[in-house]
C-alpha positions as CSV (number, residue, x, y, z in Angstrom):
1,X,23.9,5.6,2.3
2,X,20.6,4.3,0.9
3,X,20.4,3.0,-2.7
4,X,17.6,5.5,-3.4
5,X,19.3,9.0,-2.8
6,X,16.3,10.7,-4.8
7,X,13.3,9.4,-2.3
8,X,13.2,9.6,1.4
9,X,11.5,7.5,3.7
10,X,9.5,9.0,6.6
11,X,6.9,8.2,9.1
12,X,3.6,10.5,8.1
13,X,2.5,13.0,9.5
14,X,-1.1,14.7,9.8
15,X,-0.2,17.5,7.2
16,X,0.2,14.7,4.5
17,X,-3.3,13.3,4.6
18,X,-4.1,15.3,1.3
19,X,-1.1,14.5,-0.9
20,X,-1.5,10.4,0.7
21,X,-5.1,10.9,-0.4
22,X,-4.6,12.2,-4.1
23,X,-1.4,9.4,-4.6
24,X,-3.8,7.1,-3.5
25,X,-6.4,7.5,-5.7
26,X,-4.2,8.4,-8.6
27,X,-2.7,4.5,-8.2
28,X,-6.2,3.5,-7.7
29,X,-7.3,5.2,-11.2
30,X,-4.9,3.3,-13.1
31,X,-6.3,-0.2,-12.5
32,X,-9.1,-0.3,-15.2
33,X,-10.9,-3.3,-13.0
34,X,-11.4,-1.2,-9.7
35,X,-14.2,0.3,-9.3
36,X,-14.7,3.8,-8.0
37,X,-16.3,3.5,-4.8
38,X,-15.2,6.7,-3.2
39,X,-14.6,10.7,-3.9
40,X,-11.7,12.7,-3.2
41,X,-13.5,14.0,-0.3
42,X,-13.9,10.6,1.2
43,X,-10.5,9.3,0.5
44,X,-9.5,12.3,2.6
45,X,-11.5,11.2,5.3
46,X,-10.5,7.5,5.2
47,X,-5.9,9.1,5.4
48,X,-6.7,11.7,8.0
49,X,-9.1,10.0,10.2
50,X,-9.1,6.3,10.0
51,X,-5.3,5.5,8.6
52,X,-3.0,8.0,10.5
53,X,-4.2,8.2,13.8
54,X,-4.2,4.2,14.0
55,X,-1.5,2.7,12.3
56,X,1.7,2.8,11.4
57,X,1.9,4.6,8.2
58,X,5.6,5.1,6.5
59,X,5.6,7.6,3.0
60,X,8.3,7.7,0.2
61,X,9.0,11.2,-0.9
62,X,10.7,11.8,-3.6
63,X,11.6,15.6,-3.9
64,X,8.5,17.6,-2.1
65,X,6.1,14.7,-3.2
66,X,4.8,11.6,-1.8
67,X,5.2,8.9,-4.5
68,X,3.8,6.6,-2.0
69,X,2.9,4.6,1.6
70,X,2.5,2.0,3.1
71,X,0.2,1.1,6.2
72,X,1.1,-1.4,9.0
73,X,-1.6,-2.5,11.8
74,X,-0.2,-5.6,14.0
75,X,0.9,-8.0,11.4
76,X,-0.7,-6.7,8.7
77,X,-0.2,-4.7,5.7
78,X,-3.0,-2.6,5.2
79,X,-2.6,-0.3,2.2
80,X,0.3,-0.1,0.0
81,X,0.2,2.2,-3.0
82,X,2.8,3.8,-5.4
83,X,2.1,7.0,-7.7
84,X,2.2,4.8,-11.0
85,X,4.6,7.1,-12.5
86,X,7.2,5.6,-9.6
87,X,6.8,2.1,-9.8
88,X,9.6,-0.6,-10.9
89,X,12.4,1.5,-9.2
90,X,12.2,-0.6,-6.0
91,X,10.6,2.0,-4.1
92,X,7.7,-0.5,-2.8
93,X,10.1,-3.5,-2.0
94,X,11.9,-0.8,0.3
95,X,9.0,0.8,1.7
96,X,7.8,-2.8,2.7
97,X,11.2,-4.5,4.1
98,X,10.8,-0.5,6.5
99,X,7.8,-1.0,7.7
100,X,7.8,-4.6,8.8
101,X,11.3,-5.3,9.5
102,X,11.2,-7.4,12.5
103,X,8.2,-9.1,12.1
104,X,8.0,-12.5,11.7
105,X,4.5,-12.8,9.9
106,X,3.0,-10.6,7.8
107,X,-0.2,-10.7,6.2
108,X,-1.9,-9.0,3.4
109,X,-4.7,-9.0,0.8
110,X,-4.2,-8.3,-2.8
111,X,-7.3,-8.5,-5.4
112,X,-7.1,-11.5,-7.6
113,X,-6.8,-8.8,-10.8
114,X,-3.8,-7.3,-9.9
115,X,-1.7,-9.5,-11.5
116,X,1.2,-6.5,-11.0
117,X,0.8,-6.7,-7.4
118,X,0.6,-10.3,-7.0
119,X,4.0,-10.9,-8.8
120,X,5.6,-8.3,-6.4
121,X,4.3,-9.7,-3.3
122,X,5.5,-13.2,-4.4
123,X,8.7,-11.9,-5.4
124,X,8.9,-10.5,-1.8
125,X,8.6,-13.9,-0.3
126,X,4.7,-13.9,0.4
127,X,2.6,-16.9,-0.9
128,X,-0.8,-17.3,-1.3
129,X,-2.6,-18.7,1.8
130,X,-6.7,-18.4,0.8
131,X,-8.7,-17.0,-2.0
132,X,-11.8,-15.3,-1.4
133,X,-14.7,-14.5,-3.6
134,X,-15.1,-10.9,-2.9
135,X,-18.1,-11.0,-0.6
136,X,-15.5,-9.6,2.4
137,X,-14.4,-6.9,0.8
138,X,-16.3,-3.6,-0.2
139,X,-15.2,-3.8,-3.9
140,X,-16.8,-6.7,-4.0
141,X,-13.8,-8.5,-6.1
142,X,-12.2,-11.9,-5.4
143,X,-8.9,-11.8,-3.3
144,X,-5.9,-13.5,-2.1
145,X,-4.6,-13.7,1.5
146,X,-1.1,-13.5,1.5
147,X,1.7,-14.6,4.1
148,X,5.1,-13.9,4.8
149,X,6.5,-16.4,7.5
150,X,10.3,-15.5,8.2
């Protein structure tokens, strides 16, 4: 019996582009540092078009709504949000043991200013391989590559 009887995890499906989008950009909001670089309608675009038809995305539901996802391409994580309201209940630790059970590295990038994310990750095994300075990513914000070697 899972530890979280109140959130499921599933793989996504099409239909759940618009509720991945609006969780998305709802975790997004609450980081005063990032900037806004996209609309709703483009997030949209970016879940339905780009992310599901290409990688491996798993969502946590909890009760008919997605509290968040997580997005795996080859050893990578690629996205990894939480509806704000739903963080520190373990809900992202088990989303991203799910999703890349099995794998023995695992890469990811974090922004430098999400201080929240970086102790997670580190907490999760990952440590801190490079740091960029932002010019590879379209935010434009210094970053962190992150690895998990098991």
């Amino acid at each position: 019996m899972s530890s979280f009887p109140e959130i499921l995890l599933r793989p996504a499906v099409a239909s759940d582009a618009a509720a991945i989008a609006t969780m998305m950009r709802a975790s997004l909001n609450s980081l005063d540092w990032m900037p806004v670089l996209h609309t709703p309608e483009e997030d949209l675009f970016f879940i339905r078009d780009l992310l599901l038809p290409s990688q491996q995305v798993t969502v946590a539901e909890g009760g008919e709504c997605i509290v968040g996802f997580v997005a795996v391409n080859s050893e990578w994580v690629d996205q990894l949000y939480l509806d704000p309201a739903w963080t520190g209940q373990g809900i992202g630790g088990w989303l991203l043991d799910r999703a890349t059970a099995g794998m023995p590295v695992i890469k990811l990038h974090c922004f430098q200013a999400n201080t929240g994310a970086r102790r997670f990750y580190e907490r999760h095994g990952f440590r801190a391989e490079a740091f960029g300075d932002g010019s590879t990513n379209e935010e434009g914000l210094p970053d962190i590559l992150y690895v998990l070697r098991r």
